[in-house]
PyMOL Python script that loads the backbone (N, CA, C, O; Angstrom):
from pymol import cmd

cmd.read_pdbstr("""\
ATOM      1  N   UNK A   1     168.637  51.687  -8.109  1.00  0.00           N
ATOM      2  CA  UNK A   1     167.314  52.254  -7.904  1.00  0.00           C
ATOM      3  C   UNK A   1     167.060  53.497  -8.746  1.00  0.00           C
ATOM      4  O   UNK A   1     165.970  54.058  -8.639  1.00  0.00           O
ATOM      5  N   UNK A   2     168.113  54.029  -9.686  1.00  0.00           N
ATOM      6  CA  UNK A   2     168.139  55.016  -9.662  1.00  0.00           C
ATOM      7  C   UNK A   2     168.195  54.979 -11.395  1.00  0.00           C
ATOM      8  O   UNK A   2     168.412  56.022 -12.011  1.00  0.00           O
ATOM      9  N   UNK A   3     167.973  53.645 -12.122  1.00  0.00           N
ATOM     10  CA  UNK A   3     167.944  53.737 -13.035  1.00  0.00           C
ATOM     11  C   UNK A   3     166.525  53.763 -13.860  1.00  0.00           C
ATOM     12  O   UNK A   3     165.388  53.811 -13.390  1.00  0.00           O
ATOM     13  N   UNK A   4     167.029  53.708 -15.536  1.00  0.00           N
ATOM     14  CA  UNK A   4     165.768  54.061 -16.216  1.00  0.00           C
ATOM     15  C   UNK A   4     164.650  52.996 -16.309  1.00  0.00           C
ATOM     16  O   UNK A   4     163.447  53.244 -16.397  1.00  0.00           O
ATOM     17  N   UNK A   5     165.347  51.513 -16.268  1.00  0.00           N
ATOM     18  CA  UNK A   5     164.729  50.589 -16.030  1.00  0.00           C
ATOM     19  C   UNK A   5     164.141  50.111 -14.825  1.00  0.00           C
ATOM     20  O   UNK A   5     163.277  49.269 -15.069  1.00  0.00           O
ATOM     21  N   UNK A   6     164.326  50.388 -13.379  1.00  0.00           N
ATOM     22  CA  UNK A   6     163.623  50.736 -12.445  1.00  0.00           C
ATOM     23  C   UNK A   6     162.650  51.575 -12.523  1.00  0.00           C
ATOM     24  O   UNK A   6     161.526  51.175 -12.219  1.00  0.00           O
ATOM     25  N   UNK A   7     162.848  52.960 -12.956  1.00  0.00           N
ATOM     26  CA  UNK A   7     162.019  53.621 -12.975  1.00  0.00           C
ATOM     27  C   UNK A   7     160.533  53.678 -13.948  1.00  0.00           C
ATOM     28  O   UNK A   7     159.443  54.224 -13.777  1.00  0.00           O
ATOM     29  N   UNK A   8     161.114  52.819 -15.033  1.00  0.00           N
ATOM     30  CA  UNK A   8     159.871  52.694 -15.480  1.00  0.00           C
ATOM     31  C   UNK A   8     159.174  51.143 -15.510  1.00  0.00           C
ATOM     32  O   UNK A   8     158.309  50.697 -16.264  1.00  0.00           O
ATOM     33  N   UNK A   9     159.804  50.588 -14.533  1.00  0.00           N
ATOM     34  CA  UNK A   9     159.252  49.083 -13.763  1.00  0.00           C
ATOM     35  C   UNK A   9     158.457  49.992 -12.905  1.00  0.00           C
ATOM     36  O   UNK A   9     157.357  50.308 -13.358  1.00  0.00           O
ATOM     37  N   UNK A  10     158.761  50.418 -11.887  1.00  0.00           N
ATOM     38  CA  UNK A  10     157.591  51.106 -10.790  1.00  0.00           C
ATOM     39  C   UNK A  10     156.810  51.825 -11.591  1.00  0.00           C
ATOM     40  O   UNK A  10     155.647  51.904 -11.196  1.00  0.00           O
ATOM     41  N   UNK A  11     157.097  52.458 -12.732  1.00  0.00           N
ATOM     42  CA  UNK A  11     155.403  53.181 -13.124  1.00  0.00           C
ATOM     43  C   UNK A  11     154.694  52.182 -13.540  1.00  0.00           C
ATOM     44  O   UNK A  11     153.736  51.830 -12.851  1.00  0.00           O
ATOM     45  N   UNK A  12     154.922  51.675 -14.441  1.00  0.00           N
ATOM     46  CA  UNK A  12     154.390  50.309 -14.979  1.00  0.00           C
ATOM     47  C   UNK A  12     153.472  49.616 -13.533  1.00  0.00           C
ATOM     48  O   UNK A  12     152.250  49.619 -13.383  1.00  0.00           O
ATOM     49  N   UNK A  13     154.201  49.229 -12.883  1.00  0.00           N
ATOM     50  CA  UNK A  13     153.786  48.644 -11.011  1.00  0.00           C
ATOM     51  C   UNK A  13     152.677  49.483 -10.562  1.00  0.00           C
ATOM     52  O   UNK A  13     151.563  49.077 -10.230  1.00  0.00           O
ATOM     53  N   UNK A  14     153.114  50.772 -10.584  1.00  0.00           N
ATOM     54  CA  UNK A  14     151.497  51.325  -9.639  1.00  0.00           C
ATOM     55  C   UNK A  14     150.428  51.593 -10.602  1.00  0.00           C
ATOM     56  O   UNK A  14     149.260  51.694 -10.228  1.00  0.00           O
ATOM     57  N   UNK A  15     150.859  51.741 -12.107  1.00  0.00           N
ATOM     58  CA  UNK A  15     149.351  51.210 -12.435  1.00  0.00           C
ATOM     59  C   UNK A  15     148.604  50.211 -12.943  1.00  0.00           C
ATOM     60  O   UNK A  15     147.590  50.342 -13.628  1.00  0.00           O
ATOM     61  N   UNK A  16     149.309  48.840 -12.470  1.00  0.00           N
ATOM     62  CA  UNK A  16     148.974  47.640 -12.873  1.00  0.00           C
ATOM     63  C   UNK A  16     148.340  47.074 -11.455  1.00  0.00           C
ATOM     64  O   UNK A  16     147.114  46.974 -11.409  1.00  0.00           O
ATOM     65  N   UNK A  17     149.044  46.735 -10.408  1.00  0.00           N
ATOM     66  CA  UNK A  17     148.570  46.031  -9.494  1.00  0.00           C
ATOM     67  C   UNK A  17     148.037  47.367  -8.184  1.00  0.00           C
ATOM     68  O   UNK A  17     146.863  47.445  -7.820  1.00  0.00           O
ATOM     69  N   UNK A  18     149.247  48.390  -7.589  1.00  0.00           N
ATOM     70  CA  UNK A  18     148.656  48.891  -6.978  1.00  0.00           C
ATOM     71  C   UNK A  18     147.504  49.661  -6.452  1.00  0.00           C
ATOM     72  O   UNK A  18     147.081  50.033  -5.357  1.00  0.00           O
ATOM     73  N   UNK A  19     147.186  49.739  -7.675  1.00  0.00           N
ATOM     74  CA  UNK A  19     145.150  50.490  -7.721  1.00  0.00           C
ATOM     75  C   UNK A  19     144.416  49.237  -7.111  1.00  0.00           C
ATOM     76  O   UNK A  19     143.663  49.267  -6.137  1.00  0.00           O
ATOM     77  N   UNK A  20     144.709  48.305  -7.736  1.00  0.00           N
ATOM     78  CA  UNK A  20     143.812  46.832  -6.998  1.00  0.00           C
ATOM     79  C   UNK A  20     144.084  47.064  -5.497  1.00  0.00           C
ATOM     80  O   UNK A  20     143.049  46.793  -4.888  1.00  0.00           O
ATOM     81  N   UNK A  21     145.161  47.496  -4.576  1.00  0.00           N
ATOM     82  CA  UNK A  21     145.092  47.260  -3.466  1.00  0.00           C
ATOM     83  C   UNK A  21     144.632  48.299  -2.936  1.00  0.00           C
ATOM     84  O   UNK A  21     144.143  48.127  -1.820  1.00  0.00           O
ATOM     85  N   UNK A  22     144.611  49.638  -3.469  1.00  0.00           N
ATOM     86  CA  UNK A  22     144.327  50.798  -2.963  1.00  0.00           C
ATOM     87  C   UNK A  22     142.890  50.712  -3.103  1.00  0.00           C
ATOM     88  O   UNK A  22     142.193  51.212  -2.220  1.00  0.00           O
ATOM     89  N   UNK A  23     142.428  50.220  -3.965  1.00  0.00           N
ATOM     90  CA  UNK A  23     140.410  50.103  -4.156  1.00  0.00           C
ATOM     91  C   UNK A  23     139.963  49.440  -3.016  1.00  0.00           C
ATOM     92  O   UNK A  23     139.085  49.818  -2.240  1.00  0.00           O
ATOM     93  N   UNK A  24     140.805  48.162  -2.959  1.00  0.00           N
ATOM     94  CA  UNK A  24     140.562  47.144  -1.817  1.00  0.00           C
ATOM     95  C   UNK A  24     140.349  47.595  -0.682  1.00  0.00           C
ATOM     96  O   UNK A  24     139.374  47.146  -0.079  1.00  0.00           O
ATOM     97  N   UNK A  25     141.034  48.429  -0.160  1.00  0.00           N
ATOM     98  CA  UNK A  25     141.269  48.853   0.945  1.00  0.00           C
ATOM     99  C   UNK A  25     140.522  50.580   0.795  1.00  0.00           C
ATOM    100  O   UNK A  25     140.010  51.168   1.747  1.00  0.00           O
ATOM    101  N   UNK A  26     140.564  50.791   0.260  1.00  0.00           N
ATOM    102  CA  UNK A  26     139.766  52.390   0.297  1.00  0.00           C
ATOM    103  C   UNK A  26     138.309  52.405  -0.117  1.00  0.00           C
ATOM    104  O   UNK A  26     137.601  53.101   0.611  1.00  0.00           O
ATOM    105  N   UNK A  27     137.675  51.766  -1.166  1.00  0.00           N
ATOM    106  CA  UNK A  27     136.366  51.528  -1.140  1.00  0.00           C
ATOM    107  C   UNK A  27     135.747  49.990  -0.676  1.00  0.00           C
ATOM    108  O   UNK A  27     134.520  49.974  -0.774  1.00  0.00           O
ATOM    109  N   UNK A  28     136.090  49.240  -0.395  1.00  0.00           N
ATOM    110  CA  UNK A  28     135.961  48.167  -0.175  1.00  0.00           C
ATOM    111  C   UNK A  28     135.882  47.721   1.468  1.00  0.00           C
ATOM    112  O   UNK A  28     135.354  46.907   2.225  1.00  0.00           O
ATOM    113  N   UNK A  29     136.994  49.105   1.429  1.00  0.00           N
ATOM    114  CA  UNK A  29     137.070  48.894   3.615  1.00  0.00           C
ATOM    115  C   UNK A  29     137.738  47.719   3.865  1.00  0.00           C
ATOM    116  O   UNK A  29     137.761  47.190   4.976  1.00  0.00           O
ATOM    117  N   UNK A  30     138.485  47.120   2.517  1.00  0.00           N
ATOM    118  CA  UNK A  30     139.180  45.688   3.641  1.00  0.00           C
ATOM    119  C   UNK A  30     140.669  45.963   4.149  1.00  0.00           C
ATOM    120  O   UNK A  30     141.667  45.762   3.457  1.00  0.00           O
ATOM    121  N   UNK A  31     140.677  46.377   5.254  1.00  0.00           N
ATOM    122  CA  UNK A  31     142.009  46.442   6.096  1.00  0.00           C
ATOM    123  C   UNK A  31     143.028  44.942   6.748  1.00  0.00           C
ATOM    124  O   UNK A  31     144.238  44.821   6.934  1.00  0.00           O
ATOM    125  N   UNK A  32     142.369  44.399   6.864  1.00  0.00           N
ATOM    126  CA  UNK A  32     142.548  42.928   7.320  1.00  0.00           C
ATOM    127  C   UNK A  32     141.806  41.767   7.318  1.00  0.00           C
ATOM    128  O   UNK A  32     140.581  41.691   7.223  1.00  0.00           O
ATOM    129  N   UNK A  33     142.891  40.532   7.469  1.00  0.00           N
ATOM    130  CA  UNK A  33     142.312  39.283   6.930  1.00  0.00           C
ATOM    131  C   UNK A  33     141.358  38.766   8.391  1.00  0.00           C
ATOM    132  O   UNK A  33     141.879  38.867   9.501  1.00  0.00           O
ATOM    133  N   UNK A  34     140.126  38.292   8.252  1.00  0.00           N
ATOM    134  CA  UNK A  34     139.364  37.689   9.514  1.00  0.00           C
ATOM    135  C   UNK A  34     140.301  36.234  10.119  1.00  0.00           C
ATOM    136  O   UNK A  34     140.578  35.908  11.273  1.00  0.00           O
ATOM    137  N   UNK A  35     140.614  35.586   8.823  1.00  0.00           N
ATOM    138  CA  UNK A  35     140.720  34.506   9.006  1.00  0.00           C
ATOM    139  C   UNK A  35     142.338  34.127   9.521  1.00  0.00           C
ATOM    140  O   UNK A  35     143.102  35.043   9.828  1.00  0.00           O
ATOM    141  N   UNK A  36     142.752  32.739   9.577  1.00  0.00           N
ATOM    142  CA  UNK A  36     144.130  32.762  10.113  1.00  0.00           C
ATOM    143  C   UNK A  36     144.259  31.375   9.497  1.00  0.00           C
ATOM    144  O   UNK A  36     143.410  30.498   9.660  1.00  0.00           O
ATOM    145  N   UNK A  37     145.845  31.163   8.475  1.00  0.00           N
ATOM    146  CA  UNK A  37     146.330  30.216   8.051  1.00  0.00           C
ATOM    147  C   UNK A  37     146.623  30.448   6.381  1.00  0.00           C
ATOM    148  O   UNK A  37     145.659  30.701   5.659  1.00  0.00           O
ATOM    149  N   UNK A  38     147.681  30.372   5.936  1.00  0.00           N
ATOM    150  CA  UNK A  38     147.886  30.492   3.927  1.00  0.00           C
ATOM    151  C   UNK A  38     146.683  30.001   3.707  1.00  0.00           C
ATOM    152  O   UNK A  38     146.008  31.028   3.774  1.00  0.00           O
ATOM    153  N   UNK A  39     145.941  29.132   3.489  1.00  0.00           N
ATOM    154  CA  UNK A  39     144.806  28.237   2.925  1.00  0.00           C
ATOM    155  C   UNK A  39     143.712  29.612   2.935  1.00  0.00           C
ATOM    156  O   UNK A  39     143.293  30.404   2.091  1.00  0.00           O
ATOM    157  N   UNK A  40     143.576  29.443   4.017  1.00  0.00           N
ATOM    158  CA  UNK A  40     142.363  30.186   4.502  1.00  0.00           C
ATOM    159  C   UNK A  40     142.210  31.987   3.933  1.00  0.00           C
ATOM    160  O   UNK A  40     141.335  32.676   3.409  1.00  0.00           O
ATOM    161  N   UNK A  41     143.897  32.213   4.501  1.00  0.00           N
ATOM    162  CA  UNK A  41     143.698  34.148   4.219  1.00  0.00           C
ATOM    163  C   UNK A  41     143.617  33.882   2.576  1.00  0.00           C
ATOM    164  O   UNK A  41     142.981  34.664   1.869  1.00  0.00           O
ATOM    165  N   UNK A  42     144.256  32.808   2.054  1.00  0.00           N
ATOM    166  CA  UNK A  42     144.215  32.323   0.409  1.00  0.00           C
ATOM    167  C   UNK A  42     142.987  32.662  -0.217  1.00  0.00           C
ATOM    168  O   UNK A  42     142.742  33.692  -0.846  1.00  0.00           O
ATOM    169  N   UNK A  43     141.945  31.324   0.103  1.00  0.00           N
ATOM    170  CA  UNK A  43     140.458  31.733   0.181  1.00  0.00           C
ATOM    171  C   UNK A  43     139.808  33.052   0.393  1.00  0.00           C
ATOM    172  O   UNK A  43     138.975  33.668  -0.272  1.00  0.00           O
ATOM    173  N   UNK A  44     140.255  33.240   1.201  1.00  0.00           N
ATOM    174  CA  UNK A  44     139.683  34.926   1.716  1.00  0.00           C
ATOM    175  C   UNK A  44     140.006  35.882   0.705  1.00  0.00           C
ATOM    176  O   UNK A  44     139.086  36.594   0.304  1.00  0.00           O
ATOM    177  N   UNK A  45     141.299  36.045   0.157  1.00  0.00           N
ATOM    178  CA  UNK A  45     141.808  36.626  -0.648  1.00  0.00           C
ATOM    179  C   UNK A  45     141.157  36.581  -1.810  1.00  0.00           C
ATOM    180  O   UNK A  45     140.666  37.490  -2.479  1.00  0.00           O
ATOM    181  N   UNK A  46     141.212  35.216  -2.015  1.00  0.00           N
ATOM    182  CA  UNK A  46     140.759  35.158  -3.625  1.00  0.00           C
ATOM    183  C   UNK A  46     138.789  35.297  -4.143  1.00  0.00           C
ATOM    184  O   UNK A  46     138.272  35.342  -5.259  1.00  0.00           O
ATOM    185  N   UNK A  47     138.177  35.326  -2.749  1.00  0.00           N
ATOM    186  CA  UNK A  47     136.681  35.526  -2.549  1.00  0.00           C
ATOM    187  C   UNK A  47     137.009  37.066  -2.980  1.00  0.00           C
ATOM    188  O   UNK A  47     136.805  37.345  -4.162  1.00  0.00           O
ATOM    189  N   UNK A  48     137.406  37.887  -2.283  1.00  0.00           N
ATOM    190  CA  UNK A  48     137.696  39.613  -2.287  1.00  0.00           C
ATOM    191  C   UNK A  48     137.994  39.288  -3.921  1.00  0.00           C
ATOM    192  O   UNK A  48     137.052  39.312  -4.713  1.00  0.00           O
ATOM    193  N   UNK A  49     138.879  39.091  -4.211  1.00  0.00           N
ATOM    194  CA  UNK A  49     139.186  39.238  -5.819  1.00  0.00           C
ATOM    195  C   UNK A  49     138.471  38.942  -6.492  1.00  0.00           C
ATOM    196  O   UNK A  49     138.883  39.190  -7.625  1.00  0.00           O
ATOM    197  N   UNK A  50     137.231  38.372  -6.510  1.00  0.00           N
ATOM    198  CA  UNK A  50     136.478  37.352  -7.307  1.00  0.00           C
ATOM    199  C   UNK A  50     135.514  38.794  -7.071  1.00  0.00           C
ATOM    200  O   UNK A  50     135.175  39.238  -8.168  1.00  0.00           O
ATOM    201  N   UNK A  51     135.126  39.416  -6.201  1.00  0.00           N
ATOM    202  CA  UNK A  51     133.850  40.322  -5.729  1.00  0.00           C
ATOM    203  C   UNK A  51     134.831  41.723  -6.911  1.00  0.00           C
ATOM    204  O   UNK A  51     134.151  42.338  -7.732  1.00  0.00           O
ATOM    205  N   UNK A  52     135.722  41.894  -6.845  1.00  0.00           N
ATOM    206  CA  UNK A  52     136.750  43.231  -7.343  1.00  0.00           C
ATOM    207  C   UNK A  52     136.528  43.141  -8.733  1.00  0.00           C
ATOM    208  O   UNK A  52     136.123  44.003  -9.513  1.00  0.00           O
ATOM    209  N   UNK A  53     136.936  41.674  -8.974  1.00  0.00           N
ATOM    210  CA  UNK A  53     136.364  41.445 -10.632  1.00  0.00           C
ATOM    211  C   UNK A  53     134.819  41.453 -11.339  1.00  0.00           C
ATOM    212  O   UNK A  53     134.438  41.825 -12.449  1.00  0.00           O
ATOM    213  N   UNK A  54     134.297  41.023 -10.483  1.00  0.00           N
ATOM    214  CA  UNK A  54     132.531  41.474 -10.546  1.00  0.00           C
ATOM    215  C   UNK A  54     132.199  42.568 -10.905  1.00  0.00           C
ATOM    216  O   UNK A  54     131.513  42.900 -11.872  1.00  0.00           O
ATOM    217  N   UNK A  55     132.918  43.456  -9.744  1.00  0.00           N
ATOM    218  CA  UNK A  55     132.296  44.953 -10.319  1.00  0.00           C
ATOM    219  C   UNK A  55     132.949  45.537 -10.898  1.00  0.00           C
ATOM    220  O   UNK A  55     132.521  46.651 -11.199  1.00  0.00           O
ATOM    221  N   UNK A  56     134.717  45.048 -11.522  1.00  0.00           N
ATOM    222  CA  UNK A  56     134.896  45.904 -12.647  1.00  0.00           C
ATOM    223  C   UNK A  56     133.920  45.218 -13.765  1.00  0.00           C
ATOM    224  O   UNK A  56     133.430  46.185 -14.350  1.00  0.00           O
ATOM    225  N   UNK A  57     133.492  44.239 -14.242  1.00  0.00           N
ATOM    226  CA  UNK A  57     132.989  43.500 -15.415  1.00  0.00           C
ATOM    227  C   UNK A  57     131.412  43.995 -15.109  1.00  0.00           C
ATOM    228  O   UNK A  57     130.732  44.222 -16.110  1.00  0.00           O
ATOM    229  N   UNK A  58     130.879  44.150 -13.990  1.00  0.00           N
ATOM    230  CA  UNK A  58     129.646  45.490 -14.151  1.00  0.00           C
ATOM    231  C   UNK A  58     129.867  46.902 -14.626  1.00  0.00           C
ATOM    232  O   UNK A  58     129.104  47.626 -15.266  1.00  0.00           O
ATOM    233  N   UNK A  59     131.232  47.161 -14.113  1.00  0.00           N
ATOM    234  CA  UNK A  59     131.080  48.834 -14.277  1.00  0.00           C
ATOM    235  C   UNK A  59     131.567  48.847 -16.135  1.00  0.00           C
ATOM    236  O   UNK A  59     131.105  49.600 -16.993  1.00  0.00           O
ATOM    237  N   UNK A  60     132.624  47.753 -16.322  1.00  0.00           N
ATOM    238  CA  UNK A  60     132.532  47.847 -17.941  1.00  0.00           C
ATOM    239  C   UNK A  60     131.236  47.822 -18.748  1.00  0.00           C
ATOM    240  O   UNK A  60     130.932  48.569 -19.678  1.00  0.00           O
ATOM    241  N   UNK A  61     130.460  46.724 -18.166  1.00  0.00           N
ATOM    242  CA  UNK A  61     129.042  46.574 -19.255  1.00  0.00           C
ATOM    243  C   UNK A  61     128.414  47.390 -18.839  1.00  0.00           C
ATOM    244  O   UNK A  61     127.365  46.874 -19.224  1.00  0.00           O
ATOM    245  N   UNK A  62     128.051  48.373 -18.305  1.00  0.00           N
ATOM    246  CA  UNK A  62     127.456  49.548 -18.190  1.00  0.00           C
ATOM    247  C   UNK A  62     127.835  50.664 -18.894  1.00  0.00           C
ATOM    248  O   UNK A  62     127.049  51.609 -18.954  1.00  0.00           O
ATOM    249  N   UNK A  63     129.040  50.726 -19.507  1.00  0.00           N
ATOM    250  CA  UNK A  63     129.367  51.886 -20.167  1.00  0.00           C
ATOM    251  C   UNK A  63     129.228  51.479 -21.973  1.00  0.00           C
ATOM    252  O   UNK A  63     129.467  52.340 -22.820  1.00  0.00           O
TER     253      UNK A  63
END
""", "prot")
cmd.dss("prot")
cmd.show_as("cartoon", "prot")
cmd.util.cbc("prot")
cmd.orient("prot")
């Protein structure tokens, strides 16, 4: 854990995927799944991602 290649796997990590979950959940307000079953929280999941990608590809063409 304590090496150089760990360490720069986790930086790499929180700014690749973990901002996606921290947006999700901090501006987005999604704390939990409504639904119940892989298929379904699947769907659910991938609706949220589909809305996340929207408004980064608005907030890009706006600038």
């Amino acid at each position: 854990l304590s090496s150089e290649e760990y360490k720069t796997l986790m930086k790499k990590r929180s700014t690749e995927c973990e901002t996606v979950f921290g947006q999700t959940k901090g501006n987005l307000g999604f704390r939990r799944f409504h639904l119940r079953g892989k298929e379904k929280v699947g769907t659910e999941w991938g609706l949220l991602m589909l809305g996340y990608d929207f408004r980064q590809l608005i907030r890009l063409m706006n600038t």
